[in-house]
Structure formats: C-alpha cells, structure tokens
C-alpha positions in Angstrom: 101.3 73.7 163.9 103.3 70.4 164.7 101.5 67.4 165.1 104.2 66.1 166.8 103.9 68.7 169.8 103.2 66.6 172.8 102.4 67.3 176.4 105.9 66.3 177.1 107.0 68.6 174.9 105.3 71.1 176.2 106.0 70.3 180.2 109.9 70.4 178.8 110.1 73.9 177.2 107.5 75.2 180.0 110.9 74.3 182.5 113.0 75.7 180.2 111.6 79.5 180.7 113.1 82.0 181.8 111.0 84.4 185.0 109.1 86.7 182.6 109.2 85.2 179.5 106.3 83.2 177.4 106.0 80.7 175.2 103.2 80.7 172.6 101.5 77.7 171.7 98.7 77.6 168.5 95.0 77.4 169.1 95.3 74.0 167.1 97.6 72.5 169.4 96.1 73.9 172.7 92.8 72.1 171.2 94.6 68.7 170.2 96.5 68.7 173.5 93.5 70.1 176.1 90.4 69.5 174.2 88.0 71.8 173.7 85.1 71.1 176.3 84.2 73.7 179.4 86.9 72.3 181.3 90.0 72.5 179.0 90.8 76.5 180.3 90.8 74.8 184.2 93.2 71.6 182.8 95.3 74.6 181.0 95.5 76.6 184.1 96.5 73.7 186.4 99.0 72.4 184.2 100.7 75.6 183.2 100.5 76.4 187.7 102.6 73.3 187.8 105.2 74.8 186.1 105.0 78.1 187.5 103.4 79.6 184.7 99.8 81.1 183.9 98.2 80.7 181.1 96.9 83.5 178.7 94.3 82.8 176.1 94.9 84.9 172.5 93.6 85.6 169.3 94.5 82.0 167.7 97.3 81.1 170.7 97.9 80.5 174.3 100.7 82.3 176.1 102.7 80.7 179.0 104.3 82.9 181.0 106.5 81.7 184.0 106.6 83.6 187.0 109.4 83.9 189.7 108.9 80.5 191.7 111.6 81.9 194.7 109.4 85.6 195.1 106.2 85.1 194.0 104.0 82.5 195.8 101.2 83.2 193.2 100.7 82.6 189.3 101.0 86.9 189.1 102.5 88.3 186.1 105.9 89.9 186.4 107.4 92.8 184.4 109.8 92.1 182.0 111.1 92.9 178.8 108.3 91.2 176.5 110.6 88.5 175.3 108.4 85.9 173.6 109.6 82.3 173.0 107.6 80.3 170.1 
C-alpha cells in the first residue's frame, strides 16, 4: 500500500504500459482512490477505457491491462506473455 498513490499516479503508469501488459493496483488503494459504493467498478471501468485499458477485479487487487489502441477498437484482452507490472 502507498498512501501517496494518486489518481495521477495512476493515469501516468496506466500510459506507460506496454499492449498486453498489466499493472496491479491493491484493494486498499482501488478503495481510497474509487470508493467503495455500487458505482466505483463503472468509475474504474471508465477511467481505465480512457487509457486503453480494462479493468480486472482480483482476490485483494485490480489488474489494468492495456490493449492495442491502433488494432483493437474495443477494451478486449490480448494475448501476451503474462508480464505483470506492480
């Protein structure tokens, strides 16, 4: 956990990504920086779209995985190697 994670942070290493690899943020943080009301997973999934990523709830974390912006005109997952970025 790092209280100082922000949403900046987060919009920063979300543009950072590679096609096909995901970032991992804690439940703690995901909480701190959505909220944890009905529509947190909606603001998650819009934010992450905006940075051609889906979001992936998990046992304790949210994956962000970025797709291929230039082929894929839809938040689909893409294969790739299963590199994970935390």
């Amino acid at each position: 956990m790092d209280t100082n994670f922000t949403l900046a942070a987060l919009r920063s290493r979300l543009n950072r990504l590679e096609t096909g690899t995901v970032l991992k943020i804690s439940e703690h943080d995901y909480e701190r920086l959505f909220g944890i009301n009905e529509i947190a997973a909606a603001n998650v999934a819009e934010f992450a779209k905006m940075h051609h990523c889906v979001s992936i709830p998990g046992a304790h974390a949210v994956y962000f995985r970025k797709w291929d912006a230039d082929t894929r005109r839809s938040p689909q997952l893409v294969p790739d190697d299963s590199t994970i970025s935390s």
